[in-house]
C-alpha positions in Angstrom: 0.0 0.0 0.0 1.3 3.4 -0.6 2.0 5.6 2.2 -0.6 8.0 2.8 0.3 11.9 2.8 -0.6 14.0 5.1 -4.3 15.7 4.7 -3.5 19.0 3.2 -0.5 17.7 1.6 -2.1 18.0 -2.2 0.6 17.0 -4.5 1.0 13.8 -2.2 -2.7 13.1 -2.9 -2.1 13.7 -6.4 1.2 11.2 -6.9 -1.4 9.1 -5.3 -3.6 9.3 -8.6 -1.2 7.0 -10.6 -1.0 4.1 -8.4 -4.5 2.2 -9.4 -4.9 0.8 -5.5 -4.7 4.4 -4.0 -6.7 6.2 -6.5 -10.2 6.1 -5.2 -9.2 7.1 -1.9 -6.8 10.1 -3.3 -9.8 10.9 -5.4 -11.9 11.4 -2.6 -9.5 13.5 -0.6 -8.7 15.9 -3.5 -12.8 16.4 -4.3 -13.6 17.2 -0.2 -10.4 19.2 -0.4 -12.6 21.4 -2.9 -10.2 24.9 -3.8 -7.6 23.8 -1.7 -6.9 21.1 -3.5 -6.7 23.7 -7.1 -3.0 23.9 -6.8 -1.5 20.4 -6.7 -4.4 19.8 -9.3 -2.6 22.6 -11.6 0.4 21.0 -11.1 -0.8 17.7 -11.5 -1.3 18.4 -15.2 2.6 18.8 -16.0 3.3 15.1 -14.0 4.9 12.4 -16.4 2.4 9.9 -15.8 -0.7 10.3 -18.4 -3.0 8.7 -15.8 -2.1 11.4 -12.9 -2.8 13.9 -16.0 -6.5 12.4 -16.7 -7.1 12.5 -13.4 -6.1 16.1 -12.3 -8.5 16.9 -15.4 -11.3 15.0 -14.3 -11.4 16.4 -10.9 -10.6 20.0 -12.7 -13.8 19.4 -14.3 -15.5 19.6 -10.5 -13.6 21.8 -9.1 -12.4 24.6 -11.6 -11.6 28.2 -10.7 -10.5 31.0 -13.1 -6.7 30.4 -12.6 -7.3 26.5 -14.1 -9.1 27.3 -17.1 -6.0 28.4 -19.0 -4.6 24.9 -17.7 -7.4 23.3 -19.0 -6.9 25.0 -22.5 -3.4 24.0 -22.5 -4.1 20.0 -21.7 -6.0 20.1 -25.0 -2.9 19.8 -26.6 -1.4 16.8 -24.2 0.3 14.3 -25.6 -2.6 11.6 -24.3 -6.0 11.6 -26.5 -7.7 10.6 -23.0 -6.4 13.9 -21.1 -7.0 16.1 -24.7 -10.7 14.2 -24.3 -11.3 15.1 -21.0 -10.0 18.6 -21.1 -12.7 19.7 -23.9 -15.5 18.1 -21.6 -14.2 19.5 -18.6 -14.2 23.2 -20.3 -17.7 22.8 -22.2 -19.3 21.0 -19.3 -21.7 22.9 -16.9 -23.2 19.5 -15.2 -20.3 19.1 -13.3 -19.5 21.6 -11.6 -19.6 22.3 -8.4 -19.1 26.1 -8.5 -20.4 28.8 -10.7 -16.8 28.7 -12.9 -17.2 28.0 -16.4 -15.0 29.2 -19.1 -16.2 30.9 -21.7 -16.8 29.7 -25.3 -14.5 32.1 -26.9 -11.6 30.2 -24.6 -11.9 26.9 -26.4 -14.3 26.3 -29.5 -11.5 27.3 -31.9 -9.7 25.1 -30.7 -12.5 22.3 -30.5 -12.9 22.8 -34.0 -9.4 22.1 -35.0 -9.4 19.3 -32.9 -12.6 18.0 -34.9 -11.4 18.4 -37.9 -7.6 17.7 -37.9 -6.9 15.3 -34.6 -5.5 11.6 -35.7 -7.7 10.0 -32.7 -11.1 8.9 -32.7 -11.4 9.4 -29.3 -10.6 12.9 -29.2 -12.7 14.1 -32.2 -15.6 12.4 -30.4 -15.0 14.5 -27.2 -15.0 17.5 -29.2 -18.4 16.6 -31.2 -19.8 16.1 -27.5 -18.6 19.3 -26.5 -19.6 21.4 -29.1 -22.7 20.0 -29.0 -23.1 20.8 -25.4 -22.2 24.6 -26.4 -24.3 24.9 -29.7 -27.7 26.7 -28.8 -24.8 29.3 -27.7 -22.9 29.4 -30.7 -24.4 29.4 -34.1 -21.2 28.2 -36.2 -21.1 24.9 -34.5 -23.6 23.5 -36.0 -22.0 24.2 -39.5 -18.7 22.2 -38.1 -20.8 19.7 -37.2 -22.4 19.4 -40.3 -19.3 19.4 -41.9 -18.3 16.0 -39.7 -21.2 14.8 -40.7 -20.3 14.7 -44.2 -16.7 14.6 -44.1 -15.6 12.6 -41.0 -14.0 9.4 -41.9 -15.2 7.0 -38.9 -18.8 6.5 -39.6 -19.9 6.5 -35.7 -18.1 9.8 -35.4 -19.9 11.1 -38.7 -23.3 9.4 -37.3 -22.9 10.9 -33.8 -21.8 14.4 -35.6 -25.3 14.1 -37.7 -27.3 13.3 -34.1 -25.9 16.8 -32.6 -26.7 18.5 -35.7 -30.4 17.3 -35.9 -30.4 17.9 -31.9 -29.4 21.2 -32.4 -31.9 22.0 -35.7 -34.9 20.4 -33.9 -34.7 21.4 -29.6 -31.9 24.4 -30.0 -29.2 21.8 -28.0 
C-alpha cells in the first residue's frame, strides 16, 4: 500500500492518482479538499504519468476556478488523447460543476474545431463533437462544423454521432 500523505498535503494526494490501488481514496480527498486542492491539481497536469494527468482533469472538471481554465486550455494539446478528451468536456461542461466557474466559449471552441477536424484519434474528435454540442444553442457556427463532420468525417460512428448533434441542435436548439 502506498504511504498516505498528510491531509493538506495535495501534491502527495495527487502522486497518489497513478497508483491504481490508492486512486479512489486520493480521489476522494482531492474532491472534499474542494479549492484547496486547485494547486497540486494545476500542477498535477505537467506530471509524467498520463493517468495522474486524466485524473487532475477530471477532478478540474469539478472543481475549476479561473486560474485552471488556462490549464485546461493548454491539456487540449497533451500528448494523451484521453487527457485532450477530458480537457474539452471539462471546459464545455456545466453539469459538473460544483461552483459557478465555467470558461467561456471564446476560450476553447476554436480550438474544438481544430481538434474536430484535424486530430488523428477517434477518441478525441468524439470529445470534441460532445462538446460542441453541449455549447451549440450558444454558438451558431457549430452547428455548421458539425455538419461538416457529418459529411466529411472518416469514422462513420463519429460522422453518425456528428449528424445526431446537428439534428439535436436543428430540432430542440441543444
Amino acid at each position: 500500500m502506498a504511504r498516505v500523505p498528510a491531509g493538506s498535503d495535495f501534491d502527495g494526494w495527487v502522486r497518489l492518482l497513478g497508483i491504481a490501488h490508492a486512486r479512489q481514496h486520493a480521489k476522494r480527498h482531492l474532491l472534499a479538499a474542494g479549492p484547496a486542492a486547485l494547486p497540486a491539481l494545476r500542477r498535477g497536469l505537467g506530471d509524467r504519468n498520463p493517468v495522474v494527468r486524466q485524473f487532475c482533469v477530471a477532478l478540474l472538471d469539478h472543481l475549476v476556478d479561473e486560474d485552471a481554465i488556462p490549464d485546461l486550455i493548454a491539456a487540449l494539446d497533451d500528448e494523451d488523447p484521453v487527457v485532450c478528451a477530458r480537457a474539452l468536456h471539462a471546459l464545455a461542461c456545466d453539469a459538473c460543476k460544483q461552483n459557478e466557474c465555467r470558461p467561456g466559449d471564446d476560450a476553447f471552441v476554436p480550438r474544438a474545431f481544430e481538434l474536430l477536424r484535424d486530430h488523428p484519434d477517434a477518441t478525441v474528435r468524439a470529445a470534441a463533437i460532445n462538446a460542441l454540442g453541449q455549447v451549440g444553442r450558444r454558438r451558431p457556427d457549430v452547428a455548421a462544423a458539425l455538419a461538416i463532420a457529418g459529411d466529411g468525417e472518416p469514422d462513420s460512428g463519429l460522422r453518425r454521432m456528428a449528424q445526431r448533434r446537428v439534428q439535436r441542435l436543428i430540432r430542440y436548439g441543444g
